[in-house]
C-alpha positions in Angstrom: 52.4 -66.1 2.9 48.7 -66.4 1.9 48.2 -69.3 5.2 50.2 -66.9 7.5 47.8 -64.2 6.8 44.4 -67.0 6.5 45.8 -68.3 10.5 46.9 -64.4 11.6 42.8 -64.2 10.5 41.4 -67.2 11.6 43.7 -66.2 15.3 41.9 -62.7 15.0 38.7 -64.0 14.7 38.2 -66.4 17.1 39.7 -63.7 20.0 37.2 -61.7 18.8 34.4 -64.4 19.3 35.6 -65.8 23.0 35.7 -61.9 24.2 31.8 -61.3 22.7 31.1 -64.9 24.4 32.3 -64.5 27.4 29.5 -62.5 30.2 32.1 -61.0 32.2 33.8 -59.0 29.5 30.3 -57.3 28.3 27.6 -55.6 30.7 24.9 -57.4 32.2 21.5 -56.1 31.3 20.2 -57.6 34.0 17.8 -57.0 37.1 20.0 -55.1 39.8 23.1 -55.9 37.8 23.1 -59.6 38.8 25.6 -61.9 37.4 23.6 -64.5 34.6 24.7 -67.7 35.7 22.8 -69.4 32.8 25.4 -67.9 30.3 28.4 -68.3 32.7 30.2 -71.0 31.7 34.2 -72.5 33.6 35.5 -71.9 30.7 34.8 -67.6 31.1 36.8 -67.5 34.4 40.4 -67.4 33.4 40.1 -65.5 30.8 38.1 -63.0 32.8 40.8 -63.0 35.7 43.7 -62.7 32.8 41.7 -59.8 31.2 40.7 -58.0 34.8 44.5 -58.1 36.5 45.9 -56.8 33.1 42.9 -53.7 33.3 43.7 -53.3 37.1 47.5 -52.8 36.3 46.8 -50.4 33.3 44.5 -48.6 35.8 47.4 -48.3 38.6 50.1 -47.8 36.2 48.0 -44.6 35.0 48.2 -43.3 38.9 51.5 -43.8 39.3 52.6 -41.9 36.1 50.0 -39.3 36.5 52.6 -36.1 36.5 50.5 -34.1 38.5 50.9 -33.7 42.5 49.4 -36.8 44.4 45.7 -35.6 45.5 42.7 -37.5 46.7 40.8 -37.3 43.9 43.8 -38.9 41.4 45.2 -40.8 43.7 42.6 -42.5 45.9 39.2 -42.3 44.2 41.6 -43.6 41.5 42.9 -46.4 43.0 39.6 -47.1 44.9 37.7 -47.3 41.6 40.5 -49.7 39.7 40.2 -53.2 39.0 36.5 -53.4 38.0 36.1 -56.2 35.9 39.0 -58.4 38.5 36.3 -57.5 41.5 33.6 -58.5 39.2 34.8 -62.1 38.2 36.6 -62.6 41.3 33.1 -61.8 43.4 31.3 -64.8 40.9 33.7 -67.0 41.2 34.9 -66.9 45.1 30.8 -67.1 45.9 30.5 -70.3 43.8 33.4 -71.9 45.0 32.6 -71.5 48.4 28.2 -72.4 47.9 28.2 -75.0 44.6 31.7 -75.8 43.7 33.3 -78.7 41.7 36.5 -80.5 40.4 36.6 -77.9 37.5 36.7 -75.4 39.5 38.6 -76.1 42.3 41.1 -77.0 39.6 40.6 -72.9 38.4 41.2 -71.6 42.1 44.6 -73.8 42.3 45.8 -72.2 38.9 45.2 -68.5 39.5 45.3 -68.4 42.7 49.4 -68.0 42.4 48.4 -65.0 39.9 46.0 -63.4 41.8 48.5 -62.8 45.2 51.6 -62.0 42.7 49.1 -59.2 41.3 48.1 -57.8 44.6 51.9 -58.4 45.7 52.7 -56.0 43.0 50.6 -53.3 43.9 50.8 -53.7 47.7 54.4 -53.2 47.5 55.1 -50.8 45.0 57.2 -47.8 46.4 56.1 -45.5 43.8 51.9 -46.0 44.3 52.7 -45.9 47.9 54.7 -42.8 47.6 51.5 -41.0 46.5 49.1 -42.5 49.1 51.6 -41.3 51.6 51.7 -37.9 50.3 48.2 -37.4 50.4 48.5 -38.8 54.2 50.8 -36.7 55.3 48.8 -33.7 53.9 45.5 -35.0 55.8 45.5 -32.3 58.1 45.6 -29.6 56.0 42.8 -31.2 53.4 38.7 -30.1 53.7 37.8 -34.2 53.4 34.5 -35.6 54.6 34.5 -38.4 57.2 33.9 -41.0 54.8 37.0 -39.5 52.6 39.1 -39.5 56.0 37.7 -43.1 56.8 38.9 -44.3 53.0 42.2 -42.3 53.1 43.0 -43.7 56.7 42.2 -47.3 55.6 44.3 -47.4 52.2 47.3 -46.2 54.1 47.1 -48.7 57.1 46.2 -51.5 55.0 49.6 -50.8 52.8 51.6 -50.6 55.9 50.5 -53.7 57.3 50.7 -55.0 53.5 54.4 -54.9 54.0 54.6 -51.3 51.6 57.2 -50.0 54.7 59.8 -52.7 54.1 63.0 -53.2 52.3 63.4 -55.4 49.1 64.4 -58.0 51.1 61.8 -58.3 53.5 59.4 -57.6 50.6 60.7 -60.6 49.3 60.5 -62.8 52.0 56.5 -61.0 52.5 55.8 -62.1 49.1 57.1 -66.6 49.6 55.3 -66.0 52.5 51.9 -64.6 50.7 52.4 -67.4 47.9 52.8 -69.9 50.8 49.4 -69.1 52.6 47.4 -68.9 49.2 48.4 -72.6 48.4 47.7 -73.5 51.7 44.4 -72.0 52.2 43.5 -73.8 49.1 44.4 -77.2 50.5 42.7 -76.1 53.3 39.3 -75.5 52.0 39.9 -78.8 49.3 40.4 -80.7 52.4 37.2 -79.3 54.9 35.3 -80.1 51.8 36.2 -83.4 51.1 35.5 -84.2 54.9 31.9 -82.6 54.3 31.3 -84.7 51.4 33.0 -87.7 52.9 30.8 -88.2 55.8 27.6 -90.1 55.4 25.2 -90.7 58.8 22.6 -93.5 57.1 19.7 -94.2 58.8 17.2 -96.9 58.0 14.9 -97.4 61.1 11.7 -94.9 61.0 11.9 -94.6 64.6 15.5 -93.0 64.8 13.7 -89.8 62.4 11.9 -89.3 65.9 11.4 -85.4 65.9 12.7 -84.4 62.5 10.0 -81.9 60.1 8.7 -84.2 57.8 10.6 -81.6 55.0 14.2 -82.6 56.3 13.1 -86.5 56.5 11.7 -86.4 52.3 14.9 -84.6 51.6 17.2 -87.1 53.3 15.1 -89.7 51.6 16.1 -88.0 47.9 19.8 -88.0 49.1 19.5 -91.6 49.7 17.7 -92.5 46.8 20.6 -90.7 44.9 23.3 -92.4 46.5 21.9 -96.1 46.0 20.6 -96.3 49.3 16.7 -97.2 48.5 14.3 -97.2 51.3 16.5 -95.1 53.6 17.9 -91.3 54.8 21.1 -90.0 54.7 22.1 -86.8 56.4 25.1 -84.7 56.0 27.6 -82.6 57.8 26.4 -79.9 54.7 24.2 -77.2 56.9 20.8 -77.7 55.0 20.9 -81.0 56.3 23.1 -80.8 59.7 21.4 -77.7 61.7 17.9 -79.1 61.4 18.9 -82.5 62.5 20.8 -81.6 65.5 17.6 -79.0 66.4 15.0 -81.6 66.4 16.1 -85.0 66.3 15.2 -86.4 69.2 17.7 -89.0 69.1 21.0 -87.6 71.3 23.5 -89.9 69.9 23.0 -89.0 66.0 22.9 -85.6 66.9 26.7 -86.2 68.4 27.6 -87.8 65.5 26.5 -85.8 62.9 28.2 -82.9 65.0 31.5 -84.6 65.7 31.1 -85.2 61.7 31.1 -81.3 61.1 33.7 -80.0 64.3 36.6 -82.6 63.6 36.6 -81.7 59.6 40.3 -81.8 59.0 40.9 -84.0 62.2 40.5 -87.6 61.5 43.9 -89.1 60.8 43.8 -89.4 57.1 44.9 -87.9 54.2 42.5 -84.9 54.7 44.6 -84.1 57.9 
């Protein structure tokens, strides 16, 4: 009995210490609010998202069993202001995905990325949270609302039609294979368009064919050569730091198609990136 209650502690206790740890579950004291990146660690993110839907549904589960008449103010300032802390990590982590990702978390996108489109499946489609948005729709007319409460009514509603809110359980169904369907493909998607980016190398290693290029651009294609092994020469990328100012000054017409043709046929080359 006395180890049940010493792991039961131990359990406690180290809950306690991954929620104080982790940056998105306390408030950043920080200039303008801005996320600290030097405490945010891959580690933070799931439990972040776990901890943000399971807030967010609280937060809607309160509007729908609020026992009072659907109004703006309970209903769609309610629902507007929900899901917080899931916007907050979500925001960090779709931002660093998409400028400075990696393997680790690329492997975090694939994993709650299924979780993410169930959770917004759940509230898109639920008849009873749409019931009360409808309400309050109906009654527009009749309501003293400003243009920017119009504008936010008007948008909640539409954007829960076309969100499938409208159909029967079967359709809704069908929306929701459909929904989990695109997720995984717009993953593959952007793992692939990224793998082309970082799979394409244009090496140069004659002075003459940097003819027009800022003397910045050719000592930071020297450092990406230097990094990759390739002493003594410059390597340019499809990545836009290095592909826009090529393609503006380089005077030399044939690397600027190739780097190009690098960036436009991402996804197009007849391999396993197809």
């Amino acid at each position: 009995m006395k180890h049940l209650f010493l792991l039961f502690t131990v359990l406690i206790l180290t809950s306690c210490m991954e929620t104080e740890q982790n940056p998105f579950l306390t408030e950043w004291n920080t200039p303008f609010g801005t996320p600290p990146f030097n405490e945010i660690k891959n580690n933070h993110y799931m439990p972040a998202f776990i901890e943000g839907m399971k807030q967010h549904k609280a937060e809607i589960d309160a509007i729908i069993n609020n026992t009072e008449a659907p109004t703006f103010e309970n209903t769609l300032v309610a629902l507007d202001k929900s899901g917080s802390l899931l916007t907050k990590v979500s925001e960090v982590f779709n931002n660093l995905t998409s400028a400075h990702t990696n393997d680790s978390l690329q492997a975090i996108a694939k994993e709650v990325s299924p979780l993410i489109t169930a959770h917004y499946g759940d509230i898109n489609l639920n008849p009873e949270l749409f019931a009360r948005i409808k309400a309050v729709y109906e009654q527009r007319s009749k309501l003293v609302l400003s243009i920017e409460q119009t504008t936010l009514l008007e948008k909640y509603y539409s954007d829960f039609v076309r969100g499938g809110a409208n159909l029967d359980d079967a359709a809704k169904a069908e929306l929701r294979k459909i929904d989990e369907k695109l997720a995984k493909l717009s993953l593959t998607f952007g793992d692939n368009v990224l793998a082309e980016t970082n799979g394409f190398e244009l090496i140069i290693d004659k002075k003459e064919d940097l003819s027009g290029l800022p003397a910045g651009l050719i000592a930071s294609a020297a450092e990406t050569a230097k990094s990759k092994g390739y002493e003594g020469k410059w390597v340019f990328t499809p990545h836009k730091p290095s592909l826009i100012p090529f393609i503006t000054y380089s005077n030399k017409r044939d690397l600027r198609e190739k780097l190009f043709k690098s960036y436009i046929m991402r996804g197009d080359n007849d391999n396993e990136f197809d």
